[in-house]
PDB file as gemmi writes it, atoms N, CA and C in Angstrom:
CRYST1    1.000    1.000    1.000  90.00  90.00  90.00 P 1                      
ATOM      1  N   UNK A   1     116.004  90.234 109.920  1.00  0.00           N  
ATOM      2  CA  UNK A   1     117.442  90.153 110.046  1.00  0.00           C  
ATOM      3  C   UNK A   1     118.146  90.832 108.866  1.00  0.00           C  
ATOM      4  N   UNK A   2     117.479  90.737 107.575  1.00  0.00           N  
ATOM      5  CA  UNK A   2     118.120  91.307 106.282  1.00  0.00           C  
ATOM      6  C   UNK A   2     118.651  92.598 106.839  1.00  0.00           C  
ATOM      7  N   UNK A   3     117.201  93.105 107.311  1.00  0.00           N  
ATOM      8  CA  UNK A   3     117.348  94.860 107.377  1.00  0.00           C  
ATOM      9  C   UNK A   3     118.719  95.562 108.013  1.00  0.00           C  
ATOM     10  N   UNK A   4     118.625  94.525 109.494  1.00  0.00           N  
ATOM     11  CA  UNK A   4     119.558  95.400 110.026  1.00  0.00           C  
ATOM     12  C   UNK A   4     120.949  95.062 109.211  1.00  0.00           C  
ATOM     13  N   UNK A   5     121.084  94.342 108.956  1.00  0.00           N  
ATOM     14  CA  UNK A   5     122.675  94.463 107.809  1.00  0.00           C  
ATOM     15  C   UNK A   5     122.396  95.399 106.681  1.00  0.00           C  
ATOM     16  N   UNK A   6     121.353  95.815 106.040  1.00  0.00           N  
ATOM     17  CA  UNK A   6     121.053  96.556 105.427  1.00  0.00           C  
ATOM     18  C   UNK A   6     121.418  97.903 106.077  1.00  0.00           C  
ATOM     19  N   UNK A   7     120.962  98.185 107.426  1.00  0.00           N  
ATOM     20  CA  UNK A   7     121.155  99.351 108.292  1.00  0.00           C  
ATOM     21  C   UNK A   7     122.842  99.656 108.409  1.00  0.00           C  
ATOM     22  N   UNK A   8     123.526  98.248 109.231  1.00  0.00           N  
ATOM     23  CA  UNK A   8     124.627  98.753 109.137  1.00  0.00           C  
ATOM     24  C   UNK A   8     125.662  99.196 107.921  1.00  0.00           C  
ATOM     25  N   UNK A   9     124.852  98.862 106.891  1.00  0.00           N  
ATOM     26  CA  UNK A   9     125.928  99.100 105.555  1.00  0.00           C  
ATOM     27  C   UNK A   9     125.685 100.637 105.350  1.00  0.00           C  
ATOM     28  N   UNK A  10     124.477 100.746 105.993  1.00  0.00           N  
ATOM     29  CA  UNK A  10     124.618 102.374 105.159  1.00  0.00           C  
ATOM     30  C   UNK A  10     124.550 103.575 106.235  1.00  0.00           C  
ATOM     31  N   UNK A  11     125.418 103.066 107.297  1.00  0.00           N  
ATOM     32  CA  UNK A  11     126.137 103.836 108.256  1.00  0.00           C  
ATOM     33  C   UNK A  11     127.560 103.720 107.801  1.00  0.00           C  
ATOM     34  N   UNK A  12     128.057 102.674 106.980  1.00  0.00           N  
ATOM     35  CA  UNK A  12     128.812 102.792 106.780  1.00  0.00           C  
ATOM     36  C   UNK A  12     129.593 103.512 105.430  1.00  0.00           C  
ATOM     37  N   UNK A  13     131.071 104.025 105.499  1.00  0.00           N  
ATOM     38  CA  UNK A  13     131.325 104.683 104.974  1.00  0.00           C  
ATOM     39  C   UNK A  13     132.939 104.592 104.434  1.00  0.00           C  
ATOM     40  N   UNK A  14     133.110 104.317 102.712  1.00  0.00           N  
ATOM     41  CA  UNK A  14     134.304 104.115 102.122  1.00  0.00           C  
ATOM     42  C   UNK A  14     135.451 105.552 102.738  1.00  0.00           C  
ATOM     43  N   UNK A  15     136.471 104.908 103.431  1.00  0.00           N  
ATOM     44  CA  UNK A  15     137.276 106.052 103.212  1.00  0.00           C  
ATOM     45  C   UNK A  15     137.915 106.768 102.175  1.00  0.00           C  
ATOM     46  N   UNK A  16     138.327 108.077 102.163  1.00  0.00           N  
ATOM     47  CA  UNK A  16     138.785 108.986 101.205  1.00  0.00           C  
ATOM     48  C   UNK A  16     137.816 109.296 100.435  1.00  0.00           C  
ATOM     49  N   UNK A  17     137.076 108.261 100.385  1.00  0.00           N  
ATOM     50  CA  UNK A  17     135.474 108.952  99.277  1.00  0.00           C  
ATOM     51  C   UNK A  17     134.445 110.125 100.149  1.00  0.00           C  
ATOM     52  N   UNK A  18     134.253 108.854 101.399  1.00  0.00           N  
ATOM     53  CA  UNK A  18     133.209 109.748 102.401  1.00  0.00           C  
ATOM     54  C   UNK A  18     131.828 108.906 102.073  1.00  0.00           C  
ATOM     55  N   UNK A  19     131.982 108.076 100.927  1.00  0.00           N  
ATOM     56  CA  UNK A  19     130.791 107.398 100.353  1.00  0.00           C  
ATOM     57  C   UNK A  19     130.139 106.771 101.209  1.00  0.00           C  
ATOM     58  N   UNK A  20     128.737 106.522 101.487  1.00  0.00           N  
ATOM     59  CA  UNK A  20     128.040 105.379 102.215  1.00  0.00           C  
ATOM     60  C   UNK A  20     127.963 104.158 101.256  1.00  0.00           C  
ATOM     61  N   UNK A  21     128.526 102.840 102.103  1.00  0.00           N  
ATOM     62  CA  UNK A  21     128.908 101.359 101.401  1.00  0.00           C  
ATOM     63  C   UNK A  21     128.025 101.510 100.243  1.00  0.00           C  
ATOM     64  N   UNK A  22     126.479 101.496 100.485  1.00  0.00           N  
ATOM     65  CA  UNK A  22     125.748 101.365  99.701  1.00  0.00           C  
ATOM     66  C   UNK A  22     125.755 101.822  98.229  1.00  0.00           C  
ATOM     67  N   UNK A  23     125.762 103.121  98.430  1.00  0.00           N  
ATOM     68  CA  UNK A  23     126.120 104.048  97.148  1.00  0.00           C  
ATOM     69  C   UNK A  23     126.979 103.484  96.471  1.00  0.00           C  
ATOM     70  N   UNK A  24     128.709 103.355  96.969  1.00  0.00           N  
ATOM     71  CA  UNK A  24     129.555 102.920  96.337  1.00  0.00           C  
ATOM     72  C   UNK A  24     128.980 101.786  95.487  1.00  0.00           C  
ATOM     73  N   UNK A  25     128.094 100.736  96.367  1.00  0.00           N  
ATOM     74  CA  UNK A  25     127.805  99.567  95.114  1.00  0.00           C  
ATOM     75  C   UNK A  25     127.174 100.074  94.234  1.00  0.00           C  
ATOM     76  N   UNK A  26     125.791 100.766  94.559  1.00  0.00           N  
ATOM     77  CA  UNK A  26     125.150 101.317  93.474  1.00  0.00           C  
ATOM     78  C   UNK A  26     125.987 101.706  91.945  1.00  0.00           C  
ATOM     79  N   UNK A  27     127.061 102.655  92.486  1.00  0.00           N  
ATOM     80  CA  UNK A  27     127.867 103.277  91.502  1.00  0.00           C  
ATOM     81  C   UNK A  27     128.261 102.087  90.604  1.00  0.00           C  
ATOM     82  N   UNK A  28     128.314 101.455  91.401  1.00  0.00           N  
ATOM     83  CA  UNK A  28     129.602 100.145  90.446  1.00  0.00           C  
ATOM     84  C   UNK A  28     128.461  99.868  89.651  1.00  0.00           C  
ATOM     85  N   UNK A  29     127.629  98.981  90.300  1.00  0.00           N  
ATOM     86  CA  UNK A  29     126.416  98.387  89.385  1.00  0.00           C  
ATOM     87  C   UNK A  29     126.465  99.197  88.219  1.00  0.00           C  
ATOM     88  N   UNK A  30     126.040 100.506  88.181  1.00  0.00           N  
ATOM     89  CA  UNK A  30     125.150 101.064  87.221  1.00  0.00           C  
ATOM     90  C   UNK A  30     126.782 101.605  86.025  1.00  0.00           C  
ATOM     91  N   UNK A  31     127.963 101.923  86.496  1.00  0.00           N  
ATOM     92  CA  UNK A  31     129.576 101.810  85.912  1.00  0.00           C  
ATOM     93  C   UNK A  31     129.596 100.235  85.004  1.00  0.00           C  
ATOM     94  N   UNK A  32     129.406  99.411  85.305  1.00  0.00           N  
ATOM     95  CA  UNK A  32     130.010  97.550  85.150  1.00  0.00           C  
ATOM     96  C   UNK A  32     128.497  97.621  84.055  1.00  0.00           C  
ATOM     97  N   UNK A  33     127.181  98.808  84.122  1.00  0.00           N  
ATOM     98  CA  UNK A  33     126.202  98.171  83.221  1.00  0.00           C  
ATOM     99  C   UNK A  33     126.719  99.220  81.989  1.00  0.00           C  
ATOM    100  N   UNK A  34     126.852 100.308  82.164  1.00  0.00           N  
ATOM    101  CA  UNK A  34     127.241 101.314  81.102  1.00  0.00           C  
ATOM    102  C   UNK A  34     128.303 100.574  80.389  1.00  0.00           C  
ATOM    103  N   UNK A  35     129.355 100.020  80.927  1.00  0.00           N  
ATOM    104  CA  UNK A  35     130.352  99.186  79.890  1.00  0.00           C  
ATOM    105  C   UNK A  35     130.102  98.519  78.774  1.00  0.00           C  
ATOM    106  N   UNK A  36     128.876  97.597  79.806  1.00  0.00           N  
ATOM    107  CA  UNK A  36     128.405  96.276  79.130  1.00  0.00           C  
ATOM    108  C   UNK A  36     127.575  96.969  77.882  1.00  0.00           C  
ATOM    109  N   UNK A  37     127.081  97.794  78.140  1.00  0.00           N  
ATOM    110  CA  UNK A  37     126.052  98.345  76.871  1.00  0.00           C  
ATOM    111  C   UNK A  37     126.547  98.752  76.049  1.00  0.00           C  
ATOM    112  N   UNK A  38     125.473  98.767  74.942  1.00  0.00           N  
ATOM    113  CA  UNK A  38     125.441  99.181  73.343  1.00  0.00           C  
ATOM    114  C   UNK A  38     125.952 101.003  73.627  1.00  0.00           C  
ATOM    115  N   UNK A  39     127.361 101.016  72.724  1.00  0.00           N  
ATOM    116  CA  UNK A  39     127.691 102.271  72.445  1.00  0.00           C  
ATOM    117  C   UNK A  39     126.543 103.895  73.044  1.00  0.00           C  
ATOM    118  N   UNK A  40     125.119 103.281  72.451  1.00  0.00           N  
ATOM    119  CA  UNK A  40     124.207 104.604  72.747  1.00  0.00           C  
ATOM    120  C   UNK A  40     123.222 104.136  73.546  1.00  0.00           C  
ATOM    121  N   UNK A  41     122.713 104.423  74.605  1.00  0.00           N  
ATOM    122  CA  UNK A  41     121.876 104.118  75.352  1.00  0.00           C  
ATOM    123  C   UNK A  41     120.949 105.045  76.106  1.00  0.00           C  
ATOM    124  N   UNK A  42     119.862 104.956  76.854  1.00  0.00           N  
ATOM    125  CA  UNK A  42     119.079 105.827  77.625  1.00  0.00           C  
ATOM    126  C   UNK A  42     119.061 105.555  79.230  1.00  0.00           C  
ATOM    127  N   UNK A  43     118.579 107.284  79.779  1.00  0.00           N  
ATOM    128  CA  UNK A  43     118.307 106.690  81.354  1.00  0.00           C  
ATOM    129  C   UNK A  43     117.448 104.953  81.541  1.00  0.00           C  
ATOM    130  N   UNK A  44     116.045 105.339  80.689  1.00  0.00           N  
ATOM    131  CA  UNK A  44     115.482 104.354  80.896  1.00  0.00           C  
ATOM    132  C   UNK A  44     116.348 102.842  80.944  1.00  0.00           C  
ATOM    133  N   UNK A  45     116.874 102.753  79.805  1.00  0.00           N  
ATOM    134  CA  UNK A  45     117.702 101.670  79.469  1.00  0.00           C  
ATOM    135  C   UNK A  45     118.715 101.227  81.236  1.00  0.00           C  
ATOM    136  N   UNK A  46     119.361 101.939  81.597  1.00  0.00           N  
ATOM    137  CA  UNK A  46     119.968 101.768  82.700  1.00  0.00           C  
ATOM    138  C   UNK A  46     118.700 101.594  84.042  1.00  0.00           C  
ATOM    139  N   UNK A  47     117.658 102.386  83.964  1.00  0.00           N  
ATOM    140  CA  UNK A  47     116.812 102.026  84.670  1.00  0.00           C  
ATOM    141  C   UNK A  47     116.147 100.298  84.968  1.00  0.00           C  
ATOM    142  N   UNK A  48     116.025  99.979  83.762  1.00  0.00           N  
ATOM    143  CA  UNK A  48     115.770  98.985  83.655  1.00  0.00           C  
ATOM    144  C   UNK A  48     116.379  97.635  83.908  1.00  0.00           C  
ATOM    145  N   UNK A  49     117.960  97.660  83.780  1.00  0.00           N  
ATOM    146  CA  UNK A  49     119.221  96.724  83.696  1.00  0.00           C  
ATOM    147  C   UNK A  49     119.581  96.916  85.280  1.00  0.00           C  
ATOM    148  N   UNK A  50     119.457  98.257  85.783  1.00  0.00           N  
ATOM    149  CA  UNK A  50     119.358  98.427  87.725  1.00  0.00           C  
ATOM    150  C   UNK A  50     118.431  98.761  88.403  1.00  0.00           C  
ATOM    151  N   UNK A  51     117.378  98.074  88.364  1.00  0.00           N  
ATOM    152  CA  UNK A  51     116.639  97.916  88.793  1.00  0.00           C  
ATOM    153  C   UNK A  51     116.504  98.320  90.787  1.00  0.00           C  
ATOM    154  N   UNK A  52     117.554  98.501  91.111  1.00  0.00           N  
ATOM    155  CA  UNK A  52     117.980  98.732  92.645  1.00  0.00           C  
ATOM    156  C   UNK A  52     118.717 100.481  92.708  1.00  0.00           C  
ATOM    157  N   UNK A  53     119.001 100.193  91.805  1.00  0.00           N  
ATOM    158  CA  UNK A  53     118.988 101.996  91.411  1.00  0.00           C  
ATOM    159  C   UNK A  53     118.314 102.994  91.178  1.00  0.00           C  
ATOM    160  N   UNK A  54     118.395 104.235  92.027  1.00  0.00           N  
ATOM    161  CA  UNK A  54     117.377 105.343  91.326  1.00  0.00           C  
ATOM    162  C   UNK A  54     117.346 105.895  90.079  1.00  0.00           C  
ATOM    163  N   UNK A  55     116.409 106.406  90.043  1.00  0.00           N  
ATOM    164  CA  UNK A  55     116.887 107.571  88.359  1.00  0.00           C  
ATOM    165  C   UNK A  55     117.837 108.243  89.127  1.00  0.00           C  
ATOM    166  N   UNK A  56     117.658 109.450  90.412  1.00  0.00           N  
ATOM    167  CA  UNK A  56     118.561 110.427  90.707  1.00  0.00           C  
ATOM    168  C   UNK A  56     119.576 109.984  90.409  1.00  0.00           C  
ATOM    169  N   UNK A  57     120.206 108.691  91.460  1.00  0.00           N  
ATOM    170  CA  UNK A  57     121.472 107.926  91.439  1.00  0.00           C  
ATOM    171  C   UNK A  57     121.983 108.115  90.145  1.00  0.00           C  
ATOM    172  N   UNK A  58     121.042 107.541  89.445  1.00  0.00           N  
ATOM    173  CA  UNK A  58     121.406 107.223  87.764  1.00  0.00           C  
ATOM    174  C   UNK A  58     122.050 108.803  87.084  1.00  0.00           C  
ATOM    175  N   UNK A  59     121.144 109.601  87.673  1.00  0.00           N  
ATOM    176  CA  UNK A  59     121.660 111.070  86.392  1.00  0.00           C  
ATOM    177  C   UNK A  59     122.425 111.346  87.288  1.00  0.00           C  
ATOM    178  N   UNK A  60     122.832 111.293  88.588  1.00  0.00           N  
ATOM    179  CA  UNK A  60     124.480 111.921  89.359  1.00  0.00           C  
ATOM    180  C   UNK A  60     125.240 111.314  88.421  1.00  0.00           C  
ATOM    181  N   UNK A  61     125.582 110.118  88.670  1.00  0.00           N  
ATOM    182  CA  UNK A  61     126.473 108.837  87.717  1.00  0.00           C  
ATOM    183  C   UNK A  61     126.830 109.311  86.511  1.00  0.00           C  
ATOM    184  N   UNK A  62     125.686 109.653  85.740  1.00  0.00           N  
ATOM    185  CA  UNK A  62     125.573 109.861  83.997  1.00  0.00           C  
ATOM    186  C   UNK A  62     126.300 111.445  84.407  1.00  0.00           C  
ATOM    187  N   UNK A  63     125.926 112.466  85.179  1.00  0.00           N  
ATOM    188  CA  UNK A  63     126.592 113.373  85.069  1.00  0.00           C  
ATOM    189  C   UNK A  63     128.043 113.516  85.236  1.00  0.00           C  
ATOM    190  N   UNK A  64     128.350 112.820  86.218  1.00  0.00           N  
ATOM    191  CA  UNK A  64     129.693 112.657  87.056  1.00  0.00           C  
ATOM    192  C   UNK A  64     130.492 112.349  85.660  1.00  0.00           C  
ATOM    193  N   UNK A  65     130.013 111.135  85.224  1.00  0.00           N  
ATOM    194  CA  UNK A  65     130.951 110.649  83.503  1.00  0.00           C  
ATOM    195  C   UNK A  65     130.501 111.503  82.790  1.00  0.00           C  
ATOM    196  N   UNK A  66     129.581 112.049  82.135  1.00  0.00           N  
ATOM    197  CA  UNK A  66     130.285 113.347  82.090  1.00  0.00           C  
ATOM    198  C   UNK A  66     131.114 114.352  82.036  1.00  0.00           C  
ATOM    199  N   UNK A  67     131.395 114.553  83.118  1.00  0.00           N  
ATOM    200  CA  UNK A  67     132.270 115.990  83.245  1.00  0.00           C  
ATOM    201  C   UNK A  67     133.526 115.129  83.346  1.00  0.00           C  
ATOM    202  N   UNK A  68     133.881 113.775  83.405  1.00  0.00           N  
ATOM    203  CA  UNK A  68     135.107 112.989  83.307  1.00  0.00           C  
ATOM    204  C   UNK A  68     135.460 112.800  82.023  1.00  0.00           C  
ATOM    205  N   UNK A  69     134.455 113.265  81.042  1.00  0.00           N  
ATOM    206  CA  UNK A  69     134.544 113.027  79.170  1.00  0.00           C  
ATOM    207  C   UNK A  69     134.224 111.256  78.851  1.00  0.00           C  
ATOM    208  N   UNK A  70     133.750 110.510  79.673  1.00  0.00           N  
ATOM    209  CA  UNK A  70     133.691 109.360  78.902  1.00  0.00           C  
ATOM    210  C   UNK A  70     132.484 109.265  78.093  1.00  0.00           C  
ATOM    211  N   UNK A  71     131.400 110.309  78.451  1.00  0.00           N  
ATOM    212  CA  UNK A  71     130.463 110.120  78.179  1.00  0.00           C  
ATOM    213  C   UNK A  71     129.390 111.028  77.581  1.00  0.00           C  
ATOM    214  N   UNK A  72     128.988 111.034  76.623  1.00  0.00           N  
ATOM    215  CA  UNK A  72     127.907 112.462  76.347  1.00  0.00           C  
ATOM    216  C   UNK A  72     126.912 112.910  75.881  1.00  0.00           C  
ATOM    217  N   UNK A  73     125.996 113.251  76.364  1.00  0.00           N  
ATOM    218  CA  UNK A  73     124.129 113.680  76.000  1.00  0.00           C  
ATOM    219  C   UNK A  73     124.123 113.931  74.716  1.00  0.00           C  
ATOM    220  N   UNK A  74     122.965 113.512  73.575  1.00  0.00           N  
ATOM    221  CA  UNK A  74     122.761 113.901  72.333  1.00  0.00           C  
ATOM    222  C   UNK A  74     120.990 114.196  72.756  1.00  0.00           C  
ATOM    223  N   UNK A  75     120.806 115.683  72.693  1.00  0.00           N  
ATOM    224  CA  UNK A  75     119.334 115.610  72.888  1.00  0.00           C  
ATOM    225  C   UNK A  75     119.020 115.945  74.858  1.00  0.00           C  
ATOM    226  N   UNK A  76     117.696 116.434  75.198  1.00  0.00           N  
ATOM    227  CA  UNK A  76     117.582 116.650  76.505  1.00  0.00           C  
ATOM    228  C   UNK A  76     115.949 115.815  76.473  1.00  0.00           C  
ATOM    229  N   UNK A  77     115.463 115.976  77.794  1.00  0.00           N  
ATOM    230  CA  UNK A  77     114.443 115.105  78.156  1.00  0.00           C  
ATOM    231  C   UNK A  77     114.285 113.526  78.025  1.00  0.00           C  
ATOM    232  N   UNK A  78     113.331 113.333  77.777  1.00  0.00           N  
ATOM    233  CA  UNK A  78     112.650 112.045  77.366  1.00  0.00           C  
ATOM    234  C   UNK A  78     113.250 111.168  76.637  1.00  0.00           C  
ATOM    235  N   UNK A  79     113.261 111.919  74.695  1.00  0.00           N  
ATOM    236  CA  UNK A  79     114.660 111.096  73.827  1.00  0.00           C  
ATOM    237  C   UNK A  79     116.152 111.468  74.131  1.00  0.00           C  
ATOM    238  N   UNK A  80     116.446 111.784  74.947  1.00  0.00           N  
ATOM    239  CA  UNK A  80     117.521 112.232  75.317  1.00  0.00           C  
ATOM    240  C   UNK A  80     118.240 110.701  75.077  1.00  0.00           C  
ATOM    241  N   UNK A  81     119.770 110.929  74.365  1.00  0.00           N  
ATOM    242  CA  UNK A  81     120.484 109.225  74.163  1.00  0.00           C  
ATOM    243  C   UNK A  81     121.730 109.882  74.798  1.00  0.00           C  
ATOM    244  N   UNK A  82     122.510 108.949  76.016  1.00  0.00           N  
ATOM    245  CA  UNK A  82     124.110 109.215  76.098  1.00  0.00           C  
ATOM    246  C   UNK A  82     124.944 108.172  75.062  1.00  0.00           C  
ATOM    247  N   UNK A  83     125.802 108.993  74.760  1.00  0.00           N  
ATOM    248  CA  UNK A  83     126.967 107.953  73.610  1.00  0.00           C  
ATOM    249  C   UNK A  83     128.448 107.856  74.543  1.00  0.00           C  
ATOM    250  N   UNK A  84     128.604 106.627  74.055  1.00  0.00           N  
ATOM    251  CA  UNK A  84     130.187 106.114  75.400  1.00  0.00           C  
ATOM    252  C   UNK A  84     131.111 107.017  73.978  1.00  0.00           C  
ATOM    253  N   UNK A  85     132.393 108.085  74.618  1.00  0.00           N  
ATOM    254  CA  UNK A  85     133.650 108.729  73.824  1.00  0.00           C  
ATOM    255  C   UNK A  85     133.996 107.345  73.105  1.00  0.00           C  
ATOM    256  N   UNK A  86     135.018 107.708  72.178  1.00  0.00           N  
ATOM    257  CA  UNK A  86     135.959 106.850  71.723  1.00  0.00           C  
ATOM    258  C   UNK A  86     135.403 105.847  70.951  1.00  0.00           C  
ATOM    259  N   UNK A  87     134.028 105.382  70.818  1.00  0.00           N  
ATOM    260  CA  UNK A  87     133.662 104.742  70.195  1.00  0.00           C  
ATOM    261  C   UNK A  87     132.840 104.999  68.809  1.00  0.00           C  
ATOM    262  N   UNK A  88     133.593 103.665  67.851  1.00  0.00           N  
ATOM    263  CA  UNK A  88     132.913 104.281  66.510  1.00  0.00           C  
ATOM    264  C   UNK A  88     132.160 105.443  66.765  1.00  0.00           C  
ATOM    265  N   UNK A  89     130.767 104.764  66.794  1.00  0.00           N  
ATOM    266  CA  UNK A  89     129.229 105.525  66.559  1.00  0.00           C  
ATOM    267  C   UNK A  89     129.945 106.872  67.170  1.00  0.00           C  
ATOM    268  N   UNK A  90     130.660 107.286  68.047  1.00  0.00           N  
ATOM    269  CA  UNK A  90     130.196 108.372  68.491  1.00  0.00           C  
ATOM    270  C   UNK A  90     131.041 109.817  67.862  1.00  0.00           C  
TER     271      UNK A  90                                                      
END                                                                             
């Protein structure tokens, strides 16, 4: 029984976004965990705290903030750290 409510959520779709329900939560989740966190953090780090989230999901997200300026890469790959703008450390 889970599933098929599972099914219908991700036929479904936020207007003006185009988003499937699902995604949209995803987004939030992994948005509401970046807040909560320490100024500098890693994919892994978010991997870990959303656990229902992909990495992909995760680096669209991290990119998307990004190119919005809240957010920004020190380093590529593996040690790669994002730092939240505006704050001390960064």
């Amino acid at each position: 029984m889970k599933s098929l409510g599972i099914d219908f959520l991700r036929r479904q779709t936020i207007p003006k976004l185009g988003l499937p329900v699902l995604d949209k939560v995803k987004i939030s989740i992994v948005e509401s965990t970046i807040e909560n966190l320490f100024p500098i953090f890693s994919i892994s780090d978010l991997e870990r705290l959303c656990p229902t989230v992909s990495r992909d999901m995760i680096r669209i997200i991290l990119n998307r903030l990004r190119k919005e300026g809240s957010i920004f890469s020190t380093g590529t790959g593996r040690g790669a750290q994002w730092k939240k703008r505006g704050h001390p450390t960064s």
